[in-house]
C-alpha positions in Angstrom: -44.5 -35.6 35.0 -43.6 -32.1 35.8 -39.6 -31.1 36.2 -39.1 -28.9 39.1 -35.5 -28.5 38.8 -32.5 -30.5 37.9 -29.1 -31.0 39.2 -26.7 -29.6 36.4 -25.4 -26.0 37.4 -24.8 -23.5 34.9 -21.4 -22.0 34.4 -23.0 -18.6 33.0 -25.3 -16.5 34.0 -28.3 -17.1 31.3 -29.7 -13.8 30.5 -30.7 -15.0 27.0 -33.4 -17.7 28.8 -34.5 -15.3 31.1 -35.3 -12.5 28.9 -37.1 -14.7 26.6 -39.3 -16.0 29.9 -39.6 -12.2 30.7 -40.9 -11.9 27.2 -42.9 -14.7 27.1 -44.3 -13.3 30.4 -44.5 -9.2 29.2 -47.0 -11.1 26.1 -49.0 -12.6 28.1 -49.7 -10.2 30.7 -50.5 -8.1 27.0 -53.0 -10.9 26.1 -54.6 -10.9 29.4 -55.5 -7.1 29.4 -57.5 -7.3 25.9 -60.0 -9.1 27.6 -62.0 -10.2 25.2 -60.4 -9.0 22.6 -57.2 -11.8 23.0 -58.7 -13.8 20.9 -58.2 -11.4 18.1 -54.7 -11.3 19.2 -54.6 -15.1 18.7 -55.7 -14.9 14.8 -53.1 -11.7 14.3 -50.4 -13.5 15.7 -50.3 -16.8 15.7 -49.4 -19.2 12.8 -52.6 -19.6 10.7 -51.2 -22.8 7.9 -54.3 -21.5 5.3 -52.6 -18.0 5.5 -48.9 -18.4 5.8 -48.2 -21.1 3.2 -51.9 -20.7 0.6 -52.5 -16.9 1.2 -55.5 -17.5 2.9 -57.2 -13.8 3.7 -57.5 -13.0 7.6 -60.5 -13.2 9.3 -62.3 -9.9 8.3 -62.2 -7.0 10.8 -58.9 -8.7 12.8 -56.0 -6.6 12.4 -52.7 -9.2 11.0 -49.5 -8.8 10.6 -47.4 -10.3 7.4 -47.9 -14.0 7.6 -44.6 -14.4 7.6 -43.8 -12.6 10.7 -46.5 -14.9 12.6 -43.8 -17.7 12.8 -42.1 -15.4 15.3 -44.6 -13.9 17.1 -46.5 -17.0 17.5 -43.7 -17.8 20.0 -44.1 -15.1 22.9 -48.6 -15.8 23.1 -50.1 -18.6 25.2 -53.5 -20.4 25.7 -54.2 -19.7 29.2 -52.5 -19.7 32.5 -51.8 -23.5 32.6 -50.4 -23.3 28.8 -48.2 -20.3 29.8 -46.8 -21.7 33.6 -46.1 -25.1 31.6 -43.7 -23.5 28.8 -42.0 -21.4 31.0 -41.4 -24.4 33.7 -39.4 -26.6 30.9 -37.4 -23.3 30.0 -36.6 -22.5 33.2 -35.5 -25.8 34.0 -33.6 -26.7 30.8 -32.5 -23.5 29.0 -29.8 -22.4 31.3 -27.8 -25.1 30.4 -28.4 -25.3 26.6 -27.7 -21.7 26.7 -24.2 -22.7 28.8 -23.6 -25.0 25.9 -23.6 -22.5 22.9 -23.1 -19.1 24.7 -26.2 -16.4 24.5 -26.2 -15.2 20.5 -26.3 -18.5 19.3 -28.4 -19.8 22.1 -31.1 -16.8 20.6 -30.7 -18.5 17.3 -30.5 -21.8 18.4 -34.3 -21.0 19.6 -35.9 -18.9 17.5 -35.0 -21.5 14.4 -36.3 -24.4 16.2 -39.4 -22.6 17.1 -39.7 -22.2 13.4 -39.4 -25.4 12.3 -41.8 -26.3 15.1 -44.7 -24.3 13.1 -43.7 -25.3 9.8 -43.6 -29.4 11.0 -47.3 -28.5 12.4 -48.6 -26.0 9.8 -46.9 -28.2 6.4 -49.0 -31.1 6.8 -52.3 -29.6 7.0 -51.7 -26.2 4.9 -55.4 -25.6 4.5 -56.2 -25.3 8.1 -57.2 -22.2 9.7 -56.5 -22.7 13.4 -54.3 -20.7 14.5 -50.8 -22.1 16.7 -49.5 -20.0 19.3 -47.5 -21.3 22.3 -43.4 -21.1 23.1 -43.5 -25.1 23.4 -42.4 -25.5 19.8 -39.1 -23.8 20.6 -39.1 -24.6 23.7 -39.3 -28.6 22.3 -36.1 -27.8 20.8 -33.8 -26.9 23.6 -35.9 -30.3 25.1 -34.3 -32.3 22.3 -30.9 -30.4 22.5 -30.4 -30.8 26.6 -31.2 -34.5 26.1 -27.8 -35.1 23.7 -25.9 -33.1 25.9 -26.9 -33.9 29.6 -28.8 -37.3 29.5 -27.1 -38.7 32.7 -28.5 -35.3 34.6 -30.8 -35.9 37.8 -34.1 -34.0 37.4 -36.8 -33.4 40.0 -40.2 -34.2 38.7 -43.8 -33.7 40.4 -46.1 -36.6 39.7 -49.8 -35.6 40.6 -51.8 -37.7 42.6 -55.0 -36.2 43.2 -54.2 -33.8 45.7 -50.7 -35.1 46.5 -47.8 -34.0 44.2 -45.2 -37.0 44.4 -41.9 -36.3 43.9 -38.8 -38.1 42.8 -35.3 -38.0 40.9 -35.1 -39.5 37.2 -32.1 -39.2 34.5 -32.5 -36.8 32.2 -32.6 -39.0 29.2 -36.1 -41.0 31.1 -38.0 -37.8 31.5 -37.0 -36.3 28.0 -37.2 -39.8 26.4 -40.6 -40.1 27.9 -41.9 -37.2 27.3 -41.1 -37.2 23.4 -43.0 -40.9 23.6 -45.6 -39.5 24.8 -46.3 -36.5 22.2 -45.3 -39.0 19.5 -48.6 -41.3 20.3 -50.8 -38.2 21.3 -50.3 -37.4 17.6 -50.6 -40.8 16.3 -54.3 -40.7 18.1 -55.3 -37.1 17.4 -57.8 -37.0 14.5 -56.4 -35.1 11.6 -57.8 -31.3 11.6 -58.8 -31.5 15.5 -57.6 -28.4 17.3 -56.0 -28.4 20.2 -52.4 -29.0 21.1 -50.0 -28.8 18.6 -48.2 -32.2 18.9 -46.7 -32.2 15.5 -44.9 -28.5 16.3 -43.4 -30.8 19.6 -42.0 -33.5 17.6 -40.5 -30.7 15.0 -38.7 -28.4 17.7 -37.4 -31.4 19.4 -35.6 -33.4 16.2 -34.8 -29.7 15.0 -33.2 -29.2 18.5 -30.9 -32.6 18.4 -29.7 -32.3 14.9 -28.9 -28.8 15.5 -27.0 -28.8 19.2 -23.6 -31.1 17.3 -23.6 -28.0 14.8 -24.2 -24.8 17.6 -22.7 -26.1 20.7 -18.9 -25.3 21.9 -16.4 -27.5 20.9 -15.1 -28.1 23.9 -18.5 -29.7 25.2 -19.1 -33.4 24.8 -22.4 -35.0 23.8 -23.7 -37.3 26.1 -22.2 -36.1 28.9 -21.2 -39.3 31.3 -23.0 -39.9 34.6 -21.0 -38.1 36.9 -21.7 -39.7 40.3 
Protein backbone atom coordinates (compact mmCIF):
# COMPACT_ATOMS: atom_id res chain seq x y z
CA UNK A 1 0.00 0.00 0.00
CA UNK A 2 1.14 3.44 -0.61
CA UNK A 3 -0.45 6.49 1.60
CA UNK A 4 -1.32 9.33 -0.59
CA UNK A 5 -2.59 11.54 2.01
CA UNK A 6 -4.71 11.36 5.08
CA UNK A 7 -7.57 13.20 6.57
CA UNK A 8 -6.05 14.76 9.91
CA UNK A 9 -5.23 18.59 9.32
CA UNK A 10 -2.47 20.14 11.01
CA UNK A 11 -2.90 23.01 13.41
CA UNK A 12 0.79 24.37 12.63
CA UNK A 13 2.50 24.99 9.93
CA UNK A 14 5.35 22.09 9.96
CA UNK A 15 8.51 23.72 8.84
CA UNK A 16 10.56 21.16 10.90
CA UNK A 17 9.10 18.16 8.35
CA UNK A 18 9.58 20.11 5.47
CA UNK A 19 13.05 21.15 5.92
CA UNK A 20 14.08 17.72 6.76
CA UNK A 21 12.29 16.56 3.26
CA UNK A 22 14.17 19.61 1.72
CA UNK A 23 17.27 18.05 3.20
CA UNK A 24 16.63 14.76 2.45
CA UNK A 25 15.99 16.09 -1.02
CA UNK A 26 19.35 18.77 -1.16
CA UNK A 27 21.41 15.05 -0.24
CA UNK A 28 20.24 13.38 -2.81
CA UNK A 29 20.35 15.69 -5.54
CA UNK A 30 24.36 15.77 -3.92
CA UNK A 31 24.48 11.91 -4.41
CA UNK A 32 23.18 12.07 -7.85
CA UNK A 33 25.88 14.57 -9.21
CA UNK A 34 28.95 12.28 -8.03
CA UNK A 35 28.05 10.01 -10.56
CA UNK A 36 29.92 7.23 -10.02
CA UNK A 37 31.45 8.30 -7.36
CA UNK A 38 28.04 7.98 -4.89
CA UNK A 39 28.86 4.98 -4.03
CA UNK A 40 31.83 6.29 -2.18
CA UNK A 41 29.54 8.61 -0.57
CA UNK A 42 27.54 5.49 0.58
CA UNK A 43 30.67 3.95 2.54
CA UNK A 44 31.62 7.70 4.03
CA UNK A 45 28.29 8.22 5.23
CA UNK A 46 26.30 5.62 6.03
CA UNK A 47 26.30 3.37 9.14
CA UNK A 48 28.93 0.67 8.52
CA UNK A 49 28.15 -1.90 12.04
CA UNK A 50 32.15 -3.39 11.56
CA UNK A 51 33.25 0.34 11.88
CA UNK A 52 31.03 2.13 14.20
CA UNK A 53 30.70 -0.39 17.12
CA UNK A 54 34.47 -2.89 16.33
CA UNK A 55 36.63 -0.09 14.73
CA UNK A 56 36.62 -1.63 11.64
CA UNK A 57 39.19 0.62 9.19
CA UNK A 58 37.30 2.18 6.04
CA UNK A 59 37.53 0.92 2.84
CA UNK A 60 41.04 2.24 1.66
CA UNK A 61 41.11 5.35 -0.65
CA UNK A 62 37.19 6.39 0.59
CA UNK A 63 37.20 9.48 2.39
CA UNK A 64 35.01 8.83 6.15
CA UNK A 65 33.90 10.75 8.54
CA UNK A 66 34.04 9.78 12.51
CA UNK A 67 31.93 6.69 12.73
CA UNK A 68 30.08 8.19 15.11
CA UNK A 69 28.78 10.92 13.05
CA UNK A 70 27.51 8.23 10.36
CA UNK A 71 24.41 7.60 12.62
CA UNK A 72 23.32 11.09 11.51
CA UNK A 73 24.30 11.41 8.23
CA UNK A 74 23.19 8.10 7.25
CA UNK A 75 19.72 9.73 7.61
CA UNK A 76 19.69 12.55 4.70
CA UNK A 77 21.32 9.63 1.67
CA UNK A 78 19.07 7.20 -0.23
CA UNK A 79 19.40 4.08 -2.55
CA UNK A 80 17.85 5.33 -5.66
CA UNK A 81 14.95 7.27 -6.81
CA UNK A 82 12.30 4.70 -5.71
CA UNK A 83 14.19 4.49 -2.04
CA UNK A 84 14.18 8.29 -1.83
CA UNK A 85 10.24 9.10 -3.31
CA UNK A 86 9.18 6.25 -0.75
CA UNK A 87 10.70 8.00 2.51
CA UNK A 88 9.72 11.15 1.66
CA UNK A 89 5.96 9.97 0.79
CA UNK A 90 5.47 8.54 4.56
CA UNK A 91 6.99 11.95 5.89
CA UNK A 92 4.95 13.95 4.02
CA UNK A 93 2.04 12.24 4.90
CA UNK A 94 2.60 11.58 8.66
CA UNK A 95 5.14 14.15 9.98
CA UNK A 96 2.98 17.20 10.01
CA UNK A 97 0.99 15.90 12.51
CA UNK A 98 3.52 14.24 14.85
CA UNK A 99 5.31 17.47 14.53
CA UNK A 100 1.62 19.24 15.54
CA UNK A 101 1.77 16.85 18.49
CA UNK A 102 5.19 17.89 20.11
CA UNK A 103 5.86 21.43 18.48
CA UNK A 104 9.13 21.76 16.02
CA UNK A 105 12.30 21.52 18.61
CA UNK A 106 11.15 18.47 20.03
CA UNK A 107 9.72 17.20 16.88
CA UNK A 108 13.74 17.61 15.47
CA UNK A 109 14.67 15.45 18.47
CA UNK A 110 11.93 13.33 18.50
CA UNK A 111 13.46 12.24 14.87
CA UNK A 112 16.81 12.39 14.91
CA UNK A 113 16.85 9.89 18.22
CA UNK A 114 14.59 7.45 16.60
CA UNK A 115 16.65 7.47 13.54
CA UNK A 116 19.37 6.46 15.83
CA UNK A 117 18.07 3.83 17.45
CA UNK A 118 16.87 2.69 14.03
CA UNK A 119 20.73 2.04 13.11
CA UNK A 120 21.80 0.81 16.34
CA UNK A 121 18.59 -1.96 16.31
CA UNK A 122 20.02 -2.92 12.66
CA UNK A 123 23.80 -2.43 13.17
CA UNK A 124 23.80 -4.22 17.11
CA UNK A 125 22.85 -7.50 15.99
CA UNK A 126 25.29 -8.10 13.38
CA UNK A 127 28.32 -5.76 14.55
CA UNK A 128 30.81 -7.38 12.19
CA UNK A 129 29.07 -6.50 9.01
CA UNK A 130 30.38 -4.13 6.63
CA UNK A 131 27.40 -3.07 4.58
CA UNK A 132 26.70 0.02 4.87
CA UNK A 133 22.75 1.54 6.00
CA UNK A 134 21.73 4.69 4.60
CA UNK A 135 18.06 5.70 4.10
CA UNK A 136 15.59 8.29 6.28
CA UNK A 137 13.13 5.23 6.76
CA UNK A 138 14.63 4.38 10.21
CA UNK A 139 13.55 7.73 11.53
CA UNK A 140 11.03 8.05 9.44
CA UNK A 141 9.69 4.44 11.09
CA UNK A 142 9.56 6.30 14.24
CA UNK A 143 7.15 9.14 13.57
CA UNK A 144 5.23 5.84 11.80
CA UNK A 145 5.07 4.26 15.28
CA UNK A 146 4.34 7.65 17.04
CA UNK A 147 1.32 8.82 14.56
CA UNK A 148 -0.19 5.31 15.09
CA UNK A 149 -0.66 5.99 19.23
CA UNK A 150 -1.88 9.28 18.55
CA UNK A 151 -4.21 9.26 15.42
CA UNK A 152 -5.21 5.52 14.91
CA UNK A 153 -8.88 6.29 14.06
CA UNK A 154 -7.42 8.73 11.09
CA UNK A 155 -8.69 8.11 7.41
CA UNK A 156 -5.67 7.59 5.06
CA UNK A 157 -5.66 7.35 1.28
CA UNK A 158 -3.68 4.49 0.02
CA UNK A 159 -2.70 3.45 -3.66
CA UNK A 160 -2.75 -0.27 -4.23
CA UNK A 161 -0.94 -1.21 -7.49
CA UNK A 162 -2.55 -3.37 -9.92
CA UNK A 163 -0.43 -3.72 -12.79
CA UNK A 164 -0.98 -0.73 -14.48
CA UNK A 165 -4.00 0.46 -12.45
CA UNK A 166 -3.29 2.19 -9.02
CA UNK A 167 -6.50 1.39 -6.84
CA UNK A 168 -7.41 3.52 -4.40
CA UNK A 169 -9.24 3.51 -1.09
CA UNK A 170 -9.69 4.90 2.55
CA UNK A 171 -8.27 2.70 5.63
CA UNK A 172 -7.93 3.78 9.48
CA UNK A 173 -4.80 4.73 10.31
CA UNK A 174 -4.17 1.99 12.83
CA UNK A 175 -4.84 -0.85 9.59
CA UNK A 176 -2.30 0.75 7.33
CA UNK A 177 0.37 1.37 10.12
CA UNK A 178 -0.53 -1.95 11.90
CA UNK A 179 -0.04 -3.56 8.54
CA UNK A 180 2.70 -2.17 7.49
CA UNK A 181 4.76 -2.92 10.84
CA UNK A 182 3.41 -6.85 10.16
CA UNK A 183 4.80 -6.74 7.28
CA UNK A 184 8.57 -5.58 7.98
CA UNK A 185 8.29 -7.88 11.10
CA UNK A 186 8.01 -11.13 8.75
CA UNK A 187 10.31 -9.66 5.97
CA UNK A 188 12.95 -9.85 8.70
CA UNK A 189 11.95 -13.08 10.13
CA UNK A 190 12.60 -14.49 6.35
CA UNK A 191 15.71 -12.46 5.43
CA UNK A 192 18.88 -14.61 5.77
CA UNK A 193 21.17 -13.23 8.39
CA UNK A 194 24.07 -11.08 6.68
CA UNK A 195 21.92 -10.59 3.24
CA UNK A 196 22.03 -6.93 2.17
CA UNK A 197 19.40 -5.19 1.28
CA UNK A 198 16.65 -3.42 3.16
CA UNK A 199 17.23 -2.74 6.55
CA UNK A 200 14.13 -4.27 8.16
CA UNK A 201 15.64 -4.49 11.62
CA UNK A 202 16.38 -0.35 11.48
CA UNK A 203 12.11 -0.32 10.67
CA UNK A 204 11.13 -2.35 13.54
CA UNK A 205 13.75 -0.15 15.88
CA UNK A 206 12.46 3.47 14.77
CA UNK A 207 8.93 2.43 15.02
CA UNK A 208 8.96 0.85 18.86
CA UNK A 209 11.47 3.77 19.56
CA UNK A 210 8.75 6.12 18.07
CA UNK A 211 5.68 4.68 20.34
CA UNK A 212 7.52 4.50 23.62
CA UNK A 213 8.86 7.92 23.06
CA UNK A 214 5.49 10.01 21.65
CA UNK A 215 3.73 9.53 25.76
CA UNK A 216 7.09 11.18 26.94
CA UNK A 217 7.56 14.23 23.95
CA UNK A 218 4.05 14.96 23.00
CA UNK A 219 1.88 17.97 24.63
CA UNK A 220 -0.03 17.34 27.39
CA UNK A 221 -2.91 18.53 26.33
CA UNK A 222 -3.02 15.75 23.43
CA UNK A 223 -4.67 12.40 23.99
CA UNK A 224 -3.38 9.06 22.77
CA UNK A 225 -5.57 7.24 20.74
CA UNK A 226 -7.33 9.89 19.51
CA UNK A 227 -11.25 8.62 19.16
CA UNK A 228 -12.85 8.16 15.76
CA UNK A 229 -14.22 11.44 15.08
CA UNK A 230 -17.02 10.79 12.55
Amino acid sequence: MIPLQDDNPSSIRPHVNFALIGACAAAFLWQLSLGPDGQAAIFAYGVTPAILLQGAEPVPGMAAIPAELTVMTSMFLHGGWMHFIGNMLYLWVFGDNVEDSMGHVRFVLFYLVCGVAAALAQAIPDPGSTIPMIGASGAISGVLGAYLLLYPHARVLVGIPLGFYLHTMKLRAGWVLGLWFGLQLLSELMTPAGSAGVAFRAHLGGFIAGVLLIPIVKYRHIPLFRPKMD
